[in-house]
C-alpha positions in Angstrom: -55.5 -50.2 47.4 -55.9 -53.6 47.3 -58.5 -54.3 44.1 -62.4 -56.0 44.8 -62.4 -59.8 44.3 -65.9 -60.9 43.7 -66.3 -64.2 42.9 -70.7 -64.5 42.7 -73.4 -62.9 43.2 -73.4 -63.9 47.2 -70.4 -61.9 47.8 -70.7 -59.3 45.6 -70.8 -56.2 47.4 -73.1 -53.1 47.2 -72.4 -50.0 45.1 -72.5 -47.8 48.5 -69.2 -50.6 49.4 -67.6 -50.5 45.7 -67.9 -46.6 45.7 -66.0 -46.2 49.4 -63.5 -49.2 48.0 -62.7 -46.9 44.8 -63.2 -43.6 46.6 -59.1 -42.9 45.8 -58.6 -44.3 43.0 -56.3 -42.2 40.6 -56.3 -43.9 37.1 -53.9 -42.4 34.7 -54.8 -44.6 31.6 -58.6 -45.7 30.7 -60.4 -47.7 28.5 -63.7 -48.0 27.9 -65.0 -51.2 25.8 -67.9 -50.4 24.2 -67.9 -52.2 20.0 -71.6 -51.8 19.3 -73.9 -50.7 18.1 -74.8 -47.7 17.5 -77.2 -47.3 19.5 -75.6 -48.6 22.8 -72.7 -45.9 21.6 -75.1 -43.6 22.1 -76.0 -44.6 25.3 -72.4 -44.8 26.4 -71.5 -40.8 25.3 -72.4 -39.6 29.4 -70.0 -42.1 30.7 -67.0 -40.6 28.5 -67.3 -37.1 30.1 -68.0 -37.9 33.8 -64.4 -39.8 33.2 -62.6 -37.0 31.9 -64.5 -34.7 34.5 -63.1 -37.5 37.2 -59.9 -37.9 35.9 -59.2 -34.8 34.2 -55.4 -35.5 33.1 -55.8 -39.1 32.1 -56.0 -40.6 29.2 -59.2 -41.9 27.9 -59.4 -44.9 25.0 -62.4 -46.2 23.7 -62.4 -49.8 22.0 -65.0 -49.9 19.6 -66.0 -51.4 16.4 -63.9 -50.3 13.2 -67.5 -49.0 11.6 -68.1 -47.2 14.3 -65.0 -45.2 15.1 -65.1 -42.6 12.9 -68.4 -41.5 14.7 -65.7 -41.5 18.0 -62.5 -39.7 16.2 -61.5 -36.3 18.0 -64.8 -36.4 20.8 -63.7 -34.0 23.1 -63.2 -36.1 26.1 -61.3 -39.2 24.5 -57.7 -39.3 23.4 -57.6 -42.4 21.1 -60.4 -44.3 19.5 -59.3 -47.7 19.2 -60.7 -50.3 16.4 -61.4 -53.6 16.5 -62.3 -55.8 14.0 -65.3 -58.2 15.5 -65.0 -59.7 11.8 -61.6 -61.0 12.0 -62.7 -64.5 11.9 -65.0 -64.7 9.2 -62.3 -65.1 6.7 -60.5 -67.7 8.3 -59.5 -69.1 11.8 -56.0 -68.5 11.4 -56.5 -65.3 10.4 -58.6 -64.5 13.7 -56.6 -65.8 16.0 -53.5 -64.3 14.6 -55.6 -60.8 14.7 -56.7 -61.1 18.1 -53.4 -62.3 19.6 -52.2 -59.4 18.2 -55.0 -56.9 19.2 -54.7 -58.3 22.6 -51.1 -57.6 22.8 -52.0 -54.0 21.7 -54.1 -53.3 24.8 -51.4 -55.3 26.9 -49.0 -52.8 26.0 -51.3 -49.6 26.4 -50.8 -50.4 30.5 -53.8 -49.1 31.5 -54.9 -48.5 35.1 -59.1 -48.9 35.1 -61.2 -50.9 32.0 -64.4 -50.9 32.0 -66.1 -53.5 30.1 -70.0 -52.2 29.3 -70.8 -54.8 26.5 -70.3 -58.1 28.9 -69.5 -60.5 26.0 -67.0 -63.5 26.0 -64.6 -61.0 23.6 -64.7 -57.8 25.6 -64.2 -60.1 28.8 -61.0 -61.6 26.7 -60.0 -57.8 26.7 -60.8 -57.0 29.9 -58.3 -59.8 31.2 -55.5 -58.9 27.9 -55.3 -55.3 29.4 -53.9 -56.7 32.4 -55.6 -53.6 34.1 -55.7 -53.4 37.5 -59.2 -52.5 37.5 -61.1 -54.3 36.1 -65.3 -53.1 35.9 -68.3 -54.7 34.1 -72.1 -54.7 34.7 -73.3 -58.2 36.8 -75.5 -58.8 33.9 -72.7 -59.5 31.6 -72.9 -62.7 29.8 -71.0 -65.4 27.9 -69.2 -65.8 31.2 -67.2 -62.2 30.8 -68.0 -61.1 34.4 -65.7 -64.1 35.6 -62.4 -61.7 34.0 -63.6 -58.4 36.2 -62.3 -57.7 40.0 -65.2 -54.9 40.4 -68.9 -56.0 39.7 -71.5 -53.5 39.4 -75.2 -54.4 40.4 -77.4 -53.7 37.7 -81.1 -54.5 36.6 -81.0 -55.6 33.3 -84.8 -55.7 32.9 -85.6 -52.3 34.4 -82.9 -50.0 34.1 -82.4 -47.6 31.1 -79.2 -48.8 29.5 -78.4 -45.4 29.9 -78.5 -45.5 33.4 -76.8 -49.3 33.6 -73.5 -47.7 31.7 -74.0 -44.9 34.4 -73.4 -47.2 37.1 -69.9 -47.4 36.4 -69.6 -43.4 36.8 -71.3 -44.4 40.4 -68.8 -46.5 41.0 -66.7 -43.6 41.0 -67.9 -41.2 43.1 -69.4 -38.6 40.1 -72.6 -39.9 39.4 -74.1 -36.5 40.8 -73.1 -35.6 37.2 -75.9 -33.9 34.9 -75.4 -37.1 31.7 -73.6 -34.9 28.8 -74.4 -36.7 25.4 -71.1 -35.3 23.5 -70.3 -36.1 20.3 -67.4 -34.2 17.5 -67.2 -31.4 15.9 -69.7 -32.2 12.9 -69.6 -28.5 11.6 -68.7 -29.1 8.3 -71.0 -32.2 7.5 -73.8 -30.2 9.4 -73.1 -27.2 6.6 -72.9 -30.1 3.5 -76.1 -31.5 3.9 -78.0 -27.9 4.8 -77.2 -26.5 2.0 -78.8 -29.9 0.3 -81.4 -29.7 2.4 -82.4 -26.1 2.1 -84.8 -26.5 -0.7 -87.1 -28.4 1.6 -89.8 -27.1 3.4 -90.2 -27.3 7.3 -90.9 -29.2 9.6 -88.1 -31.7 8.8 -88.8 -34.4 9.8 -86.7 -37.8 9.3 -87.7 -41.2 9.5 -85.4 -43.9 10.0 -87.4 -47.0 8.3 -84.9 -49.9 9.2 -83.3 -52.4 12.0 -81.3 -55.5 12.1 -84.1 -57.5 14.1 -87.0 -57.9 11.7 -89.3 -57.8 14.9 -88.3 -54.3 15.7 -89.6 -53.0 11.7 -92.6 -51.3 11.9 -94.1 -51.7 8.2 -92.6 -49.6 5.5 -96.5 -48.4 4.9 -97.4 -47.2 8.5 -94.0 -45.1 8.2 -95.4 -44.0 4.6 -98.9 -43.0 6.1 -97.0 -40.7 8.9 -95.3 -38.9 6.0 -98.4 -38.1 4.7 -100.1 -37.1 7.6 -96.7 -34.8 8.1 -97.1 -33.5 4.4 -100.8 -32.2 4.2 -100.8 -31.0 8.0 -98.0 -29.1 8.4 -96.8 -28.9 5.3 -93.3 -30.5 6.0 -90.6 -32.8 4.3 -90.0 -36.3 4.8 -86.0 -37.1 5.0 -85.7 -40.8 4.6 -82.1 -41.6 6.5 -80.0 -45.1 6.9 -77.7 -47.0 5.7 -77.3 -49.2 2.4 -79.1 -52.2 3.3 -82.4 -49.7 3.6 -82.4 -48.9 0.0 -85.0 -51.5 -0.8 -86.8 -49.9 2.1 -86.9 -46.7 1.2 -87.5 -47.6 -2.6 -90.5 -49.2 -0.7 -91.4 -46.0 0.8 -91.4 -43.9 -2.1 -93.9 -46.4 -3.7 -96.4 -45.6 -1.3 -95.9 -41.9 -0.7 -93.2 -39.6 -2.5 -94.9 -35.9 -2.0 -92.1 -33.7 0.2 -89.8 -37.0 0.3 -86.0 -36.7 0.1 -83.9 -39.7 0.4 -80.2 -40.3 1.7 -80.5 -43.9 2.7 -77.4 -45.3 1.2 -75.8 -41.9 0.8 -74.2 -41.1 4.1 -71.4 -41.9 5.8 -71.9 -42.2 9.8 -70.6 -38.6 10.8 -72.8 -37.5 7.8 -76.2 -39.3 9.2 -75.5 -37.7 12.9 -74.7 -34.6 11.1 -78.3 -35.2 9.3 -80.3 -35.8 12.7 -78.5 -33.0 13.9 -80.7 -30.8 11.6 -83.4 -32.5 12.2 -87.3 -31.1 13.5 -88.2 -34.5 14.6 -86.6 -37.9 14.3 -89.0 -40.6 13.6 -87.4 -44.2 13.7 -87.9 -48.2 15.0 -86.1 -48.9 18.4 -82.7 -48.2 16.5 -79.5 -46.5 16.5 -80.3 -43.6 14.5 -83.4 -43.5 17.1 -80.8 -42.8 19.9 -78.5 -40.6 17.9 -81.1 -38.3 17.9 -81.7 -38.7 20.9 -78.1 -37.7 22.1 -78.1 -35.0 19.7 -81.4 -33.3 21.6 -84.0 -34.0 19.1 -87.5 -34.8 19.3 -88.4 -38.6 18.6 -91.5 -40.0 17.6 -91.0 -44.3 18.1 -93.3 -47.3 17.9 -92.1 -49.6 20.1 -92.9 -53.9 19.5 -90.9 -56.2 20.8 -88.5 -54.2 22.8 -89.2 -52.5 26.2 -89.0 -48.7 26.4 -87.8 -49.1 30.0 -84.8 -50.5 28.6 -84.1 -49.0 25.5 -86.6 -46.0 25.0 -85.5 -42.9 23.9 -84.0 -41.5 27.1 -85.9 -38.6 29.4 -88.8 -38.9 26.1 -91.6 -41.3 27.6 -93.8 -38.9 25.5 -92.5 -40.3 21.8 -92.7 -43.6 22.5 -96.3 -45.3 21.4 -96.0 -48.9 22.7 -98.2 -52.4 21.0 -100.8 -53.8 23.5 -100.4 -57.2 22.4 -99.4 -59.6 25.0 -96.1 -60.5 24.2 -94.6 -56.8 23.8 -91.1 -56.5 25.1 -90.4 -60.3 25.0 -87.3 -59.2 22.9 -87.6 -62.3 20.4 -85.7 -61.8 17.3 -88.0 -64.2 15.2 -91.7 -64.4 15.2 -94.6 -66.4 13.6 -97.4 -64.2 13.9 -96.3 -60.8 14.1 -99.4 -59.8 15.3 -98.3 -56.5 17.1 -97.3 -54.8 14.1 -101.1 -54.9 12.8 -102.2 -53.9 16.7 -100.0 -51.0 16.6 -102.0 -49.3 13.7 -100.6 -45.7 12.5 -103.9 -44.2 13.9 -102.8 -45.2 17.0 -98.9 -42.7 16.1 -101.1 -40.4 14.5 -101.8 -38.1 18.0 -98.5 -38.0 19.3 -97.5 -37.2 16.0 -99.6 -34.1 15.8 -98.6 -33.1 19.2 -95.0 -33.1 18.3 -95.6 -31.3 14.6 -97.3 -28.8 16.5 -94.3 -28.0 19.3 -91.4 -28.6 16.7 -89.7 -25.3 16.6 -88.7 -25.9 20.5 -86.3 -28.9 19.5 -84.7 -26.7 16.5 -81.5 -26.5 16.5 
């Protein structure tokens, strides 16, 4: 089978023409590049079993950000996580260009049959093309010019698609997108038992709030999160469970300044199996437009989210319209990463949570795991 050259958008060919063009494909090696973050990970976990459930003796590879790979190690559907350092460079050139001739000569040597490139940057396109892959896949809405090193383009809408269902195009592709979208993740047994028994002392509903994000645009203020604590300790009598990772400490020192009463902190204090082990337990998830928003999420929890600059069509919690409460200003969604007024963050007051909150309190033992 002779593989799809696309060269632009004019010729690029339906998914109805890529699915016929792949109908017998047999791939015996796969990779799927996916680095970050966490919460496109998340989004990603579907695509991993509708592979194995299309290809059910090959084997799967995921490239992925050393950080992140432990949160990968021994899925069910994946036989090898591999790492890769996106930092390489930061300590010198020679040093990154002798670590990514090398890395590239690693997936060179893994022969694999079918890529799929679901990040669309100039480094996972570099990849893409290193593999030497036969197929090559990626999203038409890849950037940095990585589209130019795939030989099957998949027609996507960046702007109103659920990334969710972008990644799932690439399952499409392949003639299983019938598929009910599993969200699998490892065995987290024994960090699940760890932090129960730490938890135990707390009373229900727990609910855990997630007070951080690397765009300061996407940070609802540390004092509307503080206010929905509140409202979650003196009406239904439930604990606060303050999660993230180190950077958040100042955050959640923050926090506890405004409101302490029923509030248990492990920001800082986790590794990342531990933190999806944490949401795991969790009786509602409460978090920015993040990735522990979308672990949750994957793990089958209930989510509460205020949503600023980002678009919920695009990166809402997935198959939850009803946690999302979204700013009326008029430049919501416009996915700007600096901002000189800020002015949806005073729009979006926690009066405006507090009623989806309730409804969720009030319905939590359905989402208990």
């Amino acid at each position: 089978m002779t593989p799809l050259s696309i060269i632009n958008d004019q010729s690029s060919p339906g998914l109805q023409d890529i699915q016929s063009r792949l109908s017998g494909i047999e791939a015996r090696r796969i990779a799927i590049i996916k680095p970050s973050a966490l919460g496109d990970i998340a989004h990603t976990l579907p695509v991993v079993t509708a592979l194995r459930h299309r290809f059910p003796r090959a084997e799967i590879s995921w490239v992925v950000n050393n950080v992140y790979a432990s949160l990968l190690k021994n899925h069910p559907d994946l036989d090898d996580v591999i790492s890769y350092d996106r930092h390489s460079f930061q300590k010198d050139w020679g040093t990154g260009i002798d670590y990514h001739a090398r890395f590239f000569r690693q997936l060179f040597r893994r022969h694999f049959d079918l890529v799929i490139d679901l990040q669309g940057l100039l480094r996972t396109g570099l990849m893409v093309r290193a593999s030497g892959a036969k197929w090559r896949m990626g999203l038409s809405s890849a950037r940095e010019g990585s589209r130019w090193f795939y030989n099957i383009v998949l027609p996507d809408d960046l702007w109103n698609m659920h990334a969710v269902d972008r990644y799932w195009l690439a399952v499409d592709a392949l003639g299983v997108g019938n598929m009910t979208k599993q969200f699998k993740l490892p065995n987290l047994e024994p960090e699940r038992k760890n932090w129960l028994a730490k938890l135990a002392h707390l009373p229900r509903p727990w609910v855990m709030m997630n007070l951080g994000t690397r765009w300061h645009t996407k940070r609802w203020p540390v004092n509307h999160f503080a206010i929905l604590s509140q409202h979650v300790s003196l009406a239904s009598a439930g604990s606060t469970v303050l999660v993230g990772g180190p950077d958040e400490t100042q955050l959640a020192e923050q926090f506890t300044s405004y409101w302490s009463r029923n509030v248990y902190s492990t920001v800082g204090k986790t590794t990342l199996r531990e933190l999806a082990a944490l949401l795991s337990l969790a009786d509602l998830v409460i978090s920015n437009d993040s990735g522990p928003l979308h672990l949750g999420v994957a793990l089958g929890k209930a989510v509460l989210t205020p949503f600023t600059c980002t678009s919920p069509v695009r990166t809402g919690p997935y198959q939850q319209p009803q946690g999302v409460v979204s700013t009326n200003v008029p430049c919501a969604a416009s996915y700007v990463k600096t901002c000189t007024h800020m002015s949806c963050m005073s729009e979006l007051t926690p009066a405006r949570v507090l009623p989806t909150l309730d409804i969720l309190l009030r319905s939590w033992q359905h989402y208990t795991a």
